[in-house]
Structure formats: C-alpha cells, structure tokens
N, C-alpha and C positions, 0 to 999 in steps of 0.2 A: 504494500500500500504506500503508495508516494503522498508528501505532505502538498496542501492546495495552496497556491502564492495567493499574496494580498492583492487584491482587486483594485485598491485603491491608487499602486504600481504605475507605473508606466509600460507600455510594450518593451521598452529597452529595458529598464526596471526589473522587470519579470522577466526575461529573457537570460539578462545577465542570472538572477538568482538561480533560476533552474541549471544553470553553467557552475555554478556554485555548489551545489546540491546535488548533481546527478553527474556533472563531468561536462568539460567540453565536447568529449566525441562522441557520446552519447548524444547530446541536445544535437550537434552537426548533422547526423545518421538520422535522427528523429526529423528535424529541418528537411533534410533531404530527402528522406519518404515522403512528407507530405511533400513537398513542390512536386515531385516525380506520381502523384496519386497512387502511391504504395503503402499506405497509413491513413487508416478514417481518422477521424477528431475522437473518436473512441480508442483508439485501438492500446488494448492493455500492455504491449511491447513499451512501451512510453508512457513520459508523466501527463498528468492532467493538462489535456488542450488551453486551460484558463491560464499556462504558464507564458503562453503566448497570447493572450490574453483574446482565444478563443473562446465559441462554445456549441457544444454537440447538438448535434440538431440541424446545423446551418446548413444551406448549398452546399456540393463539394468543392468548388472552386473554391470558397473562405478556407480552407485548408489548405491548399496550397499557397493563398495569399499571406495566410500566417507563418508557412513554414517559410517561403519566402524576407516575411518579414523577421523572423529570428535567424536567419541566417544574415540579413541586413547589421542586425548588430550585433552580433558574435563572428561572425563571419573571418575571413572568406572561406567559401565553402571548401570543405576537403574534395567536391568531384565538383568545378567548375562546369562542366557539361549540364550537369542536371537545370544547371539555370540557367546557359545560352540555350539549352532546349526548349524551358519556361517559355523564352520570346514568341513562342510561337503557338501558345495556347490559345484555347476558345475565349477565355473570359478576359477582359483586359486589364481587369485588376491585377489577373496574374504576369501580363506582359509590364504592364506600368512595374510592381514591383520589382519583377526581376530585373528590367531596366538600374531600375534604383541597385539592385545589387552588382551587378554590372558598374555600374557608375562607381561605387562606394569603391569596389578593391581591384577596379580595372583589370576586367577577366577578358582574358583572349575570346575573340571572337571571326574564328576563322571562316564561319560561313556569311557572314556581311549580313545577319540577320538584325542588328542593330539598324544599320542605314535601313534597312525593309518598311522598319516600322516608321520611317518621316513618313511612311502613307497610311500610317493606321488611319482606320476611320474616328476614332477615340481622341480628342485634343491633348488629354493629359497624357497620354500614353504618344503622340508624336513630340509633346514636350521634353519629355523624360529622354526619347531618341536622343533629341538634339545635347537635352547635357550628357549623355553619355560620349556622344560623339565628340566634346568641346566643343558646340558650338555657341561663340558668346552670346549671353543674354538680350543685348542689344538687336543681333540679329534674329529673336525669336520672336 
C-alpha cells in the first residue's frame, strides 16, 4: 500500500515527492507507461495517480498527459523515444505536453516531428512547436 500525496501540492510538488518516496526510476518507468498507454491511472504496479496529481476515472489520454507531465519535472526521460512518439498522439494535450518535454531537456528529435506540429490544428500545441524549435517569441 503506497502513502497518498497532499493534494494541496503542486504537480511539480507531488511529483518531486513521489521521487522521494518510491525512487527516481520507478516514478521514470511509471511516467513512461503512462505516456506510452501501458498503465491505467489504476494500475497497482505504481503509486496513486493523485501523485501526479491525477484521478481515476478520467479519459485515457489524462494519463498520458500526466505521465507526461511528471516526467516534465523529474525528467529527462530515461527512453526519450517514448515522448518524441507522444508528438504524435490523438489528443493534443498529449502532443502540447510532450512538446513541453521536449522543450524542457532538449530530446533529439530525429524524425522532424516537432517542425510537423507548426501545422497542428490546436494553437497551443503549434505554440509549444515553435518554443521547442527556438523560435523567438516575437516571431510567434
């Protein structure tokens, strides 16, 4: 039975703690199950989804969006791939944040799927492109 983080946390907050609590590579491997949809927001191999300040029940895309976002701040991912793959999901939450990861630990991105997304259909997710890409704010 894993202990439940305080809600009243931050994502990063909670994030960090469960890094404290159960391990780096643990929370990494958990992170990257969920971005790769290999991990419900249930799944008892891992601690409570509210550590990423999830909750069960959701879409499945919110699971990937979290695991996403805890690799954002514990990061960088131990399998870069799992989140240049991310870029190219159905739901855009999930490509905006892998962006954001991408962006944060500047992951190789050898299939040019970054530049792809200046044509998302999604604003916030063509934004994210362009900081990934450098390009300065003024041009945005």
């Amino acid at each position: 039975m894993y202990p439940v983080p305080d809600r009243r946390l931050t994502p990063e907050e909670n994030v960090r703690g469960a890094v404290e609590i159960f391990g780096r590579e643990l929370v990494v491997e958990w992170c990257e199950a969920l971005v790769r949809g290999d991990a419900p927001d249930d799944d008892s191999r891992y601690p409570d989804i509210a550590w990423l300040k999830g909750h069960i029940g959701w879409p499945d895309h919110w699971s990937r969006v979290w695991g996403a976002r805890g690799l954002m701040h514990i990061g960088p991912p131990a399998h870069p791939e799992i989140v240049i793959d991310a870029l190219t999901d159905d739901a855009w939450r999930v490509r905006e944040m892998a962006l954001k990861v991408v962006t944060r630990y500047d992951l190789d991105d050898p299939h040019g799927r970054v530049a792809k997304l200046l044509e998302d259909p999604v604003e916030r997710v063509r934004l994210q492109a362009k900081r990934a890409l450098g390009v300065p704010p003024s041009a945005r």
